[in-house]
C-alpha positions as CSV (number, residue, x, y, z in Angstrom):
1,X,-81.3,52.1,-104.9
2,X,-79.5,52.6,-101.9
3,X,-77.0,49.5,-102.2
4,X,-75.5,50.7,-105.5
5,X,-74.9,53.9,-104.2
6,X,-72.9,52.6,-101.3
7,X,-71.2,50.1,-103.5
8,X,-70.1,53.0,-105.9
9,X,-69.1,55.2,-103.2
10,X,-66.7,52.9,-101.4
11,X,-65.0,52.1,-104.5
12,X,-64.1,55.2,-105.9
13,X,-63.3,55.9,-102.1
14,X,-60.5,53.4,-102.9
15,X,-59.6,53.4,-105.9
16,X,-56.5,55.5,-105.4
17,X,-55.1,53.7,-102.6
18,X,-52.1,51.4,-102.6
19,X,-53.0,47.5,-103.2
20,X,-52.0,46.4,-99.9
21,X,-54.5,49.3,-98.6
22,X,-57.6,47.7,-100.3
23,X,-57.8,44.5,-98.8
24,X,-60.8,42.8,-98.9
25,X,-61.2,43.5,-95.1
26,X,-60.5,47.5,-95.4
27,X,-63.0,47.1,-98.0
28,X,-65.6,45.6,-96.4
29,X,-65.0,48.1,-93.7
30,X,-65.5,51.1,-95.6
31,X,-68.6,49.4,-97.2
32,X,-69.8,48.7,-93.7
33,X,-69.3,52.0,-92.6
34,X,-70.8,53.9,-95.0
35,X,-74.0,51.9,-95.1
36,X,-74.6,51.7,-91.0
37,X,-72.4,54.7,-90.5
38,X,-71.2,51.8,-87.4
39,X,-67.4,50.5,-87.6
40,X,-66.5,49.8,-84.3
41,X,-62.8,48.6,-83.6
42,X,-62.4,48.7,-87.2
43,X,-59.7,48.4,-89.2
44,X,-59.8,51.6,-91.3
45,X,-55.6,52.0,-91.9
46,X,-55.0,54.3,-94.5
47,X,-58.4,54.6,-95.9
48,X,-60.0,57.6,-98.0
49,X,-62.8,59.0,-96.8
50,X,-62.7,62.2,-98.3
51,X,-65.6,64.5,-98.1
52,X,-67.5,61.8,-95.9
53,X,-70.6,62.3,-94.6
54,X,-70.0,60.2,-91.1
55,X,-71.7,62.2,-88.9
56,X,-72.9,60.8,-85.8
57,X,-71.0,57.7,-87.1
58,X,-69.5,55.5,-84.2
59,X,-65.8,54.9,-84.8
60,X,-64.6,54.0,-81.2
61,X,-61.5,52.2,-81.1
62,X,-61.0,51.8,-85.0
63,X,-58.0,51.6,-86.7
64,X,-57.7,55.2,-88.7
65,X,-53.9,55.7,-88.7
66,X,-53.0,57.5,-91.9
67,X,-56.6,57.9,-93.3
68,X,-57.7,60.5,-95.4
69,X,-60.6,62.4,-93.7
70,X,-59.9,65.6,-94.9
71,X,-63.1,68.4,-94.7
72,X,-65.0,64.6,-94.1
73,X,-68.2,65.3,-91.6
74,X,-67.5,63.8,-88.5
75,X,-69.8,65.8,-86.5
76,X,-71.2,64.4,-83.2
77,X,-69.0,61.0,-84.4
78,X,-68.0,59.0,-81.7
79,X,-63.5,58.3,-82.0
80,X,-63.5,57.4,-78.0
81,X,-59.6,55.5,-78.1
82,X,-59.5,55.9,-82.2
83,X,-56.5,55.5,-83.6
84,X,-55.7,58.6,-85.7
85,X,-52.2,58.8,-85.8
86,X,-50.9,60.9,-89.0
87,X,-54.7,60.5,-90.5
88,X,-55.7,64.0,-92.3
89,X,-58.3,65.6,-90.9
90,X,-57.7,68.8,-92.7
91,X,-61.0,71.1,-93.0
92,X,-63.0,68.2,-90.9
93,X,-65.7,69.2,-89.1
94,X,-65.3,67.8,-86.0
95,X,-68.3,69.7,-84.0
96,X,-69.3,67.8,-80.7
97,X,-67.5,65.0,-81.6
98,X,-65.9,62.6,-79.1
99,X,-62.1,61.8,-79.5
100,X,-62.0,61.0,-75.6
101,X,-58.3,58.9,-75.7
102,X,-57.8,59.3,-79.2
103,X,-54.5,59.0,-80.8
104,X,-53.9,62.2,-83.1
105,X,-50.4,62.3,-83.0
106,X,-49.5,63.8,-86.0
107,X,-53.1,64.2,-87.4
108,X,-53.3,66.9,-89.9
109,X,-56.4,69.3,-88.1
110,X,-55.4,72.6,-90.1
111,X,-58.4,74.4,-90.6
112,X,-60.8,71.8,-89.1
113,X,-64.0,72.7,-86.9
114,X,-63.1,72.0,-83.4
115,X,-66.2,73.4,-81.5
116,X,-67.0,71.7,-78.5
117,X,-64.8,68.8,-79.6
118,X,-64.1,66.1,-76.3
119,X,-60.3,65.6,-76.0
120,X,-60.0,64.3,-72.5
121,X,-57.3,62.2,-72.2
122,X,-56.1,62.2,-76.1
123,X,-52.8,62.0,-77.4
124,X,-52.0,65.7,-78.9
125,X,-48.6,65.2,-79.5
126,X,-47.1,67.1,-82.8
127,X,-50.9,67.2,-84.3
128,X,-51.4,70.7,-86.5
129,X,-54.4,72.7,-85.7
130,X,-52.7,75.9,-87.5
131,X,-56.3,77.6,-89.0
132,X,-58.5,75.6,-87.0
133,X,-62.0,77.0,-85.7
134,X,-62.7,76.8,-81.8
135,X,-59.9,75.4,-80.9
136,X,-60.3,74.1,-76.9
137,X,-57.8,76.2,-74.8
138,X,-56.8,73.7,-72.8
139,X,-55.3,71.9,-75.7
140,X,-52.8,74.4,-77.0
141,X,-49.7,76.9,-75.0
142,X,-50.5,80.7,-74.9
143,X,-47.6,80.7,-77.2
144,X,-49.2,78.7,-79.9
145,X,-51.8,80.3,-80.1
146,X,-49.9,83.6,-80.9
147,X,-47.9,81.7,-83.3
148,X,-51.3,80.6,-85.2
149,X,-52.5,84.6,-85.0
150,X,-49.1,85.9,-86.7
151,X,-49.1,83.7,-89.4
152,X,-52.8,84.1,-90.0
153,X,-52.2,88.1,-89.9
154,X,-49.4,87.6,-92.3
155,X,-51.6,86.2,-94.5
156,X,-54.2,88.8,-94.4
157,X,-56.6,86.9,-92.5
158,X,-57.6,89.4,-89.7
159,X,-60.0,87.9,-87.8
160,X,-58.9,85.0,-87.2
161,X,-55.5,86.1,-86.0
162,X,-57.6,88.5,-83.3
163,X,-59.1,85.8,-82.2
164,X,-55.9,83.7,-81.8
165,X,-54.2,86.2,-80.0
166,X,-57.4,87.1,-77.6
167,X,-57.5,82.7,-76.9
168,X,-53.3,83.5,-76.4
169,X,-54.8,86.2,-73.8
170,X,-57.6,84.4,-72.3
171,X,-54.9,81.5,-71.0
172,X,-52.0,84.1,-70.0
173,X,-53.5,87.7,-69.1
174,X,-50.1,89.2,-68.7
175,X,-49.2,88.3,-72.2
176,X,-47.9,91.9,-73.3
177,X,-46.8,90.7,-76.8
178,X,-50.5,88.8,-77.8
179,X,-51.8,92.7,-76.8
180,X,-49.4,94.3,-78.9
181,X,-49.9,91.8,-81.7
182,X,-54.1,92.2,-81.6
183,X,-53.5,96.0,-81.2
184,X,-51.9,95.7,-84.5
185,X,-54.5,93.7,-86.2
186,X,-57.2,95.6,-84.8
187,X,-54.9,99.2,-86.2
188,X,-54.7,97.2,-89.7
189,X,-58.5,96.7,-89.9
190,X,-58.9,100.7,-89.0
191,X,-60.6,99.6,-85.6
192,X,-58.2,102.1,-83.9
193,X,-60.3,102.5,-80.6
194,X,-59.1,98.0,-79.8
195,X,-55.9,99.4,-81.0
196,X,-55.1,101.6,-79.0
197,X,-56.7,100.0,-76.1
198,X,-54.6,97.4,-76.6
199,X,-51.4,99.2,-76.9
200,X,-51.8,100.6,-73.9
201,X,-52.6,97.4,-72.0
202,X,-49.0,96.4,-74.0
203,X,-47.5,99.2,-72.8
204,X,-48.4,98.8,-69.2
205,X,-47.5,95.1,-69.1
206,X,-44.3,95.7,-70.4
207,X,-43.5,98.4,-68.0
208,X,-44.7,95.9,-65.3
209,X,-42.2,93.1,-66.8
210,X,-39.2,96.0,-66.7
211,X,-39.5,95.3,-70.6
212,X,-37.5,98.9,-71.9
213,X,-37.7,97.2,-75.8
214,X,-41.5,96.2,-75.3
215,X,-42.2,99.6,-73.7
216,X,-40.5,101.9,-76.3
217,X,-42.6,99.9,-79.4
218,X,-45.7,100.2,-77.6
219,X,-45.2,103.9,-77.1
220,X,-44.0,104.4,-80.9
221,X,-47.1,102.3,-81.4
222,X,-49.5,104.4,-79.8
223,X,-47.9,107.7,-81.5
224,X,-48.9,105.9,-84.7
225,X,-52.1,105.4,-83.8
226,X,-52.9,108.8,-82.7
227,X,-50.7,110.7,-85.7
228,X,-53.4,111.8,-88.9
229,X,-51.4,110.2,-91.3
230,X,-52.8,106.6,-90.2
231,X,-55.7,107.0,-91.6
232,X,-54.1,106.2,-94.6
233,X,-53.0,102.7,-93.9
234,X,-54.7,100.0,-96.6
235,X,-56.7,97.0,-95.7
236,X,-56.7,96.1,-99.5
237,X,-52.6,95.1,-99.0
238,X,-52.1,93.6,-95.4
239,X,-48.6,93.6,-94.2
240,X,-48.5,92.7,-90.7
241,X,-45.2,92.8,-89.9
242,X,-44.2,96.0,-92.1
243,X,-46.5,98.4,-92.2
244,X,-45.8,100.0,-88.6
245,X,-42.3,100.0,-89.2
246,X,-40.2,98.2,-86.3
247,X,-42.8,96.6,-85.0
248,X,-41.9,93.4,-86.6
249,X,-38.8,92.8,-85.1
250,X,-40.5,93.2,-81.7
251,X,-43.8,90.9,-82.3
252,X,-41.5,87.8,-83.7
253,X,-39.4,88.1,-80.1
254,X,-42.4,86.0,-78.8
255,X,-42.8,83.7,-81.3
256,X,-42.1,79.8,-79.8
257,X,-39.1,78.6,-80.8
């Protein structure tokens, strides 16, 4: 019963990929892989494997450049020296998995599972992890990170932006603008006691860094936070970089460009 299920599920795996991308020995590879869940050094160019289950699945040293493996299962799956250059990996979940000298350059991760993830050694270069979850800080610039958290609070998605922005924090302490930012998102979820905490921290730092700009919108900041009228801000229309007025202008200074 098994067999035909395998057979089945590698085909319509295939089916939409170009001719020269279903060669008998991509094929077999696929097949191979699906049924042992073992495809060592394979040769897996530009297959689909969308919404795999490959979980614990050794893939060391296989071919994988341009796959599709979007929101596929890889976790605990062994990629040690994979090659996943420009291969999607978008929603994956890619718990405890080991891409140890990988090649991700490239590789779509947006929104993929990251958590305890092995990257030593791989090849990082131009990869998107813009939404992904437990992201490794060693893998990323404070500045990233902040860049990930505005355009997750612009989007209305609050918690993960707080998160971004406390990783930003976590890898440069004296980032004044990832405390201004998170002060923000904390002020637009009506948690105004991190708010304020954090605009003060903002304020400090920028006084520290002789930052007059940084220092007068934390200040104008903190008089928002403590003025009645705030109360009255919406979580049912977020608008991170309006809805405090000049703030925006300020918070997009520390954007990488």
């Amino acid at each position: 019963m098994k067999k035909p299920i395998i057979a089945t599920a590698a085909f319509l795996l295939t089916i939409s990929l170009p001719v020269t991308a279903q060669a008998a020995n991509n094929y077999e590879a696929i097949k191979k892989l699906l049924a042992n869940n073992q495809c060592e050094n394979c040769n897996l160019r530009n297959a689909g494997l969308v919404m795999a289950d490959l979980s614990g699945a050794n893939l060391s040293g296989a071919d994988l450049s341009g796959a599709n493996l979007s929101r596929a299962n890889l976790s605990g799956a062994n990629l040690q020296g994979a090659n996943l250059q420009g291969a999607s990996l978008f929603g994956a979940n890619l718990t405890n998995a080991k891409l140890d000298s990988a090649n991700l350059m490239g590789a779509d991760l947006r929104n993929s599972y990251l958590m305890n993830v092995a990257l030593t050694n791989a090849n990082l270069n131009a990869a998107n992890f813009q939404g992904a979850v437990g992201i490794p800080l060693q893998i990323a610039k404070p500045e990233e990170f902040y860049a990930w958290g505005v355009a997750a609070a612009e989007k209305g998605n609050l918690d993960p932006a707080i998160d971004y922005f406390s990783q930003a924090i976590a890898l440069k302490p004296e980032y004044a603008g990832a405390y201004l930012a998170r002060g923000v998102a904390s002020y637009q979820k009506l948690d105004r006691k991190s708010a304020i905490v954090d605009a003060q921290q903002a304020a400090k730092l920028f006084a520290e860094q002789k930052n007059a700009e940084g220092i007068q919108t934390a200040q104008a900041f903190i008089l928002e936070l403590t003025t009645p009228h705030s109360e009255t801000v919406s979580k049912g229309k977020p608008n991170f970089m309006n809805f405090v007025g000049s703030l925006g202008s300020m918070l997009l200074q520390f954007l990488p460009f």
